[in-house]
C-alpha positions in Angstrom: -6.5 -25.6 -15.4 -10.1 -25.1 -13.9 -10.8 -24.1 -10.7 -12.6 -26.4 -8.3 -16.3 -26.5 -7.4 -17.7 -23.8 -5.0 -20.8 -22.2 -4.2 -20.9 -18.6 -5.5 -22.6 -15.5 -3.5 -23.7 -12.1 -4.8 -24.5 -10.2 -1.9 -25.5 -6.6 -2.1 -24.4 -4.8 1.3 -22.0 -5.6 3.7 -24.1 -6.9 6.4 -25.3 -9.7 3.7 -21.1 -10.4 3.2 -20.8 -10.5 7.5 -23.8 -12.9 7.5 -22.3 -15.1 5.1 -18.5 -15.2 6.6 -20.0 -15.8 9.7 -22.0 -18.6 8.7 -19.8 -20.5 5.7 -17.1 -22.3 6.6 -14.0 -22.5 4.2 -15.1 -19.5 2.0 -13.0 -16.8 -0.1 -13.9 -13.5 -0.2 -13.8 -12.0 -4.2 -13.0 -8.8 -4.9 -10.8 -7.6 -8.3 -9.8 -11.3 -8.6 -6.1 -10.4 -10.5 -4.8 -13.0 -7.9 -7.8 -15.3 -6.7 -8.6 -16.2 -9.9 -4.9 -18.0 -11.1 -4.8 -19.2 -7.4 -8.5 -20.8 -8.1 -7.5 -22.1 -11.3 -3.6 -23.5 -10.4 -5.5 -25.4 -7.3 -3.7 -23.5 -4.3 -6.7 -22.6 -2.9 -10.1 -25.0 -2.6 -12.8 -22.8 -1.1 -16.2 -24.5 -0.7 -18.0 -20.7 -1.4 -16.9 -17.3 -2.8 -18.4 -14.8 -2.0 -18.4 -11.8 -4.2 -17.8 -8.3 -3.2 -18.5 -6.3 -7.2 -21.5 -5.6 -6.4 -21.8 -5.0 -2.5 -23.3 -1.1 -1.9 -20.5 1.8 -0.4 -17.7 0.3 -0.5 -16.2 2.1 -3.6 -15.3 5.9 -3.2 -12.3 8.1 -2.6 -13.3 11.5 -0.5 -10.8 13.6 1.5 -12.1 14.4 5.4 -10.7 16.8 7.7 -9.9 16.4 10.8 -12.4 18.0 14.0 -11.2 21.5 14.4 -9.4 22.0 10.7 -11.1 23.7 8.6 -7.6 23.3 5.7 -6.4 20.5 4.0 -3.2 19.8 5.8 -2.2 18.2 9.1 -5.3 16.2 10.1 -7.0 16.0 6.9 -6.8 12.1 4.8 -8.2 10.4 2.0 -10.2 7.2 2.4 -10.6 4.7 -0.2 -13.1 1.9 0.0 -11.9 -1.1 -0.6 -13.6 -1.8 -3.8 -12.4 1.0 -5.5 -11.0 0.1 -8.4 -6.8 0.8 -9.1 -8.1 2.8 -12.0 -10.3 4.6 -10.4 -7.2 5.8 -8.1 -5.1 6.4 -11.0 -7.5 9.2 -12.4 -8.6 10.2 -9.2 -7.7 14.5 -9.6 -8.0 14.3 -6.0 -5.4 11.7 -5.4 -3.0 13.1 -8.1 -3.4 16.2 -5.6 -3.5 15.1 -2.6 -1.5 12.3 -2.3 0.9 12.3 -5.2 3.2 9.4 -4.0 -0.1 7.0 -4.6 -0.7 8.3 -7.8 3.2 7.9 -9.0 2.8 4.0 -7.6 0.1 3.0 -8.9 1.5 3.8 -12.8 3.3 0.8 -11.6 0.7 -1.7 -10.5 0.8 -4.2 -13.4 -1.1 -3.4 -16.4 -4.2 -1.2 -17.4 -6.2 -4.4 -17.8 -5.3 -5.3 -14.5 -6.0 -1.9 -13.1 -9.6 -1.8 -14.3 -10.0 -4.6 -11.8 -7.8 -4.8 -9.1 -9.0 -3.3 -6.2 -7.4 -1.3 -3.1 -8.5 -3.9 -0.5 -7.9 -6.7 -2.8 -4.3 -5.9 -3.0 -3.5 -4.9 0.9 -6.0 -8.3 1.9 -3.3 -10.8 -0.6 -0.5 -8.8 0.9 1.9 -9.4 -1.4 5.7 -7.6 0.2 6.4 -6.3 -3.2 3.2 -4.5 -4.4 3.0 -1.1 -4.8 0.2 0.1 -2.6 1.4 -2.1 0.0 4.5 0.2 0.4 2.5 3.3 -0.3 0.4 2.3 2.7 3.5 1.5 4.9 5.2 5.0 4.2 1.6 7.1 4.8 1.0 5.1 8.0 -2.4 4.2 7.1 -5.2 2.8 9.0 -7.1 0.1 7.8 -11.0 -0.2 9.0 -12.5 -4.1 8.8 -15.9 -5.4 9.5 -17.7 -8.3 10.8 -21.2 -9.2 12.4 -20.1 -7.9 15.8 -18.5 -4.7 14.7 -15.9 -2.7 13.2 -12.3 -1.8 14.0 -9.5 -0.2 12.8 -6.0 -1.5 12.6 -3.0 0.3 12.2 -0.7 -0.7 8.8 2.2 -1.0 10.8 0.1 -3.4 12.7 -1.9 -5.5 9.5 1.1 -7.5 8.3 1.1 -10.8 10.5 3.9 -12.7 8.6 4.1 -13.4 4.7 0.5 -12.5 2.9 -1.1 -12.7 5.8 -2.9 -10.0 7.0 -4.3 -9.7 10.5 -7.7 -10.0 9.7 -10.2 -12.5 11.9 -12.3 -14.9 10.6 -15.6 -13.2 9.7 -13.8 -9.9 8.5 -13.7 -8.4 5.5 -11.7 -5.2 4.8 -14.1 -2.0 4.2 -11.8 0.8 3.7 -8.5 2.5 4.5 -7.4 5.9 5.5 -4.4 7.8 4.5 -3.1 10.8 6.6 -2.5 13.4 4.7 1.4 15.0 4.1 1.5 19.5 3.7 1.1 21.1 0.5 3.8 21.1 -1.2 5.9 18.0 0.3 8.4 16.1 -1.5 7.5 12.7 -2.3 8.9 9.8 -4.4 7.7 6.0 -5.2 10.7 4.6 -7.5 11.1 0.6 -7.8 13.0 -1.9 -9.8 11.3 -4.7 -11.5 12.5 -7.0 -14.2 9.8 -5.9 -16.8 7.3 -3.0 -16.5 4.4 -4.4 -14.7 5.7 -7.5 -12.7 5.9 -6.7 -8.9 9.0 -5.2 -7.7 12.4 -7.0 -6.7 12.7 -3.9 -4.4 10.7 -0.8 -4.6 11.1 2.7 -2.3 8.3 4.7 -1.2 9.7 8.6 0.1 7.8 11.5 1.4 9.7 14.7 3.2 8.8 17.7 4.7 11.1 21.1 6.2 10.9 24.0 7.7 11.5 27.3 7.3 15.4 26.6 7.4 15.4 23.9 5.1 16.2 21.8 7.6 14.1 18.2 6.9 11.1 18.6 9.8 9.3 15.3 8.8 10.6 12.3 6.7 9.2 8.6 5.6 10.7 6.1 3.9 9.3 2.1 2.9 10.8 -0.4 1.1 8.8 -3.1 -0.6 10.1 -6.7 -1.7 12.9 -6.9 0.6 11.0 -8.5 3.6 8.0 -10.8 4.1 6.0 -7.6 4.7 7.0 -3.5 4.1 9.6 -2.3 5.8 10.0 1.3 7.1 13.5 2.3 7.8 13.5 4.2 11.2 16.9 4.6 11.7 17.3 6.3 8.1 14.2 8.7 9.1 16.1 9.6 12.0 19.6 10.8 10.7 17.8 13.0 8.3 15.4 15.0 10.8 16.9 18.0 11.7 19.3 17.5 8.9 19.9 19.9 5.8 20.1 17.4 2.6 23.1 16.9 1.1 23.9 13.8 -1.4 26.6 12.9 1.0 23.9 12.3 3.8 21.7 11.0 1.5 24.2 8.3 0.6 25.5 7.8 3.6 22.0 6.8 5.6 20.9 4.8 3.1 24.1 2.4 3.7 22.1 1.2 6.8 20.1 -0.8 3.9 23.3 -3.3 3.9 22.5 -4.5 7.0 18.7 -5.5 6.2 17.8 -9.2 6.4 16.6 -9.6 3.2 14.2 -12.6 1.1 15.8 -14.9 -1.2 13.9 -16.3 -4.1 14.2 -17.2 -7.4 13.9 -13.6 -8.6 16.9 -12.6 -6.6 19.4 -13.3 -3.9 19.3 -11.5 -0.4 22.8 -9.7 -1.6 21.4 -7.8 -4.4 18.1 -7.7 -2.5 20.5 -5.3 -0.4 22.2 -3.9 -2.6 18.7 -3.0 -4.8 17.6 -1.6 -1.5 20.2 0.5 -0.8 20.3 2.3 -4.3 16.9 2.6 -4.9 16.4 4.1 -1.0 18.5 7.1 -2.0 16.8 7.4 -5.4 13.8 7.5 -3.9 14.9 10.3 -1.2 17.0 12.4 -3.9 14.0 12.6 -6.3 11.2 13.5 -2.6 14.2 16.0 -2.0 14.3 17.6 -5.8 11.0 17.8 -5.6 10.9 19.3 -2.2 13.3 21.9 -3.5 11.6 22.4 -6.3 8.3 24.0 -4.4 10.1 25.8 -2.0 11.0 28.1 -5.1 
């Protein structure tokens, strides 16, 4: 099919992109276009303009910042991403793959190279789809997502940006700038492990899982997100909690990931809400086993 008639917009910096939110009614903002584009062309959305981001100044980078008063690269430090910067461009980021390996282990599994020299950060957490991969990753690192209209910018909370199924709490006259990840220690244990039905298609269920410990080996600081279970990411508090404090064992592991049983999880065509649960529940522990081998592993 062919998409429908719409006026088309090449602005150049983000107040141009403001200006023209604020004053076109019924537009769509573009950035990578890996979903836009089939949703333009299958009808299920009818914009009367697009407005396109590629070429809009600042708004692709990846940098680390510290914190005021921290002068190393743990505790208060993070990585911000504009949100045009491409998945590709986070793939072979060295900084990510130091940083923040858990994003760099996901995003082998966002679709396809094509689609990665596209896609975008901000396109991806903006269409809010429960089962992609940086959706999760963004749910387990609590990050903070800055948007921007005429009037101002603000910053909302990931935990916060899901408003029900793909929709993300952005206003009218928003766009999405750029996102901020908080950064884990050196030499933390983390794990992104997911189950999909070919390499490349979004997650049934997918398990994003960072740990920390102390000096004891006991587990001082613990994350864990599940994507594709629920209409948006879900972290799994009560599973955080029964391993802080806790020395790992495959018997603990196992046995607070059984909370997963109990989640109220979709139904589609792709799967039923029983092996939605099930999925959940093996690929939780996975996820923490592999963070904890890790862990292990750099303690040596």
């Amino acid at each position: 099919m062919k998409p429908p008639p719409f006026g088309y917009h090449d602005p150049r910096t983000v107040p141009e992109v403001t200006g023209l939110l604020a004053s076109l009614e019924n537009s769509k903002l573009l950035a990578g276009g890996q979903s836009l584009m089939p949703m333009l062309n299958m009808r299920l959305v009818l914009p009367d303009h697009l407005i396109d981001l590629g070429r809009v100044e600042g708004l692709a980078y990846i940098r680390e910042t510290t914190g005021e008063g921290k002068s190393d690269g743990d505790g208060e430090s993070a990585i911000d991403i504009g949100a045009m910067t491409r998945q590709s461009d986070i793939e072979f980021s060295a900084l990510v793959r130091e940083r923040c390996p858990l994003m760099h282990e996901a995003i082998l599994e966002v679709g396809h190279r094509q689609t990665r020299n596209r896609g975008t950060l901000g396109g991806s957490l903006c269409h809010l789809d429960p089962a992609a991969e940086l959706v999760a990753v963004a749910a387990a690192l609590d990050a903070t997502v800055t948007v921007t209209a005429a009037a101002g910018g603000r910053a909302i909370a990931m935990a916060d940006f899901p408003l029900a199924y793909m929709t993300p709490a952005i206003e009218p006259g928003e766009l999405v700038t750029s996102v901020r990840f908080p950064l884990w220690a050196k030499g933390h244990g983390y794990a992104f492990v997911e189950f999909a039905r070919r390499h490349g298609d979004f997650a049934i269920v997918s398990a994003a899982a960072l740990l920390e410990q102390d000096a004891g080996g006991r587990i001082s600081r613990v994350a864990l997100a599940l994507g594709g279970v629920a209409p948006a990411p879900l972290r799994l508090r009560e599973v955080e909690r029964a391993l802080l404090g806790e020395v790992v064992s495959a018997a603990l592991l196992r046995e607070a990931c059984e909370v997963c049983r109990n989640i109220e999880a979709m139904e589609d065509v792709h799967a039923p809400s029983a092996y939605r649960r099930q999925l959940a529940t093996v690929m939780a522990r996975r996820a923490l086993e592999k963070a904890q081998a890790r862990l292990a592993g750099a303690a040596k």
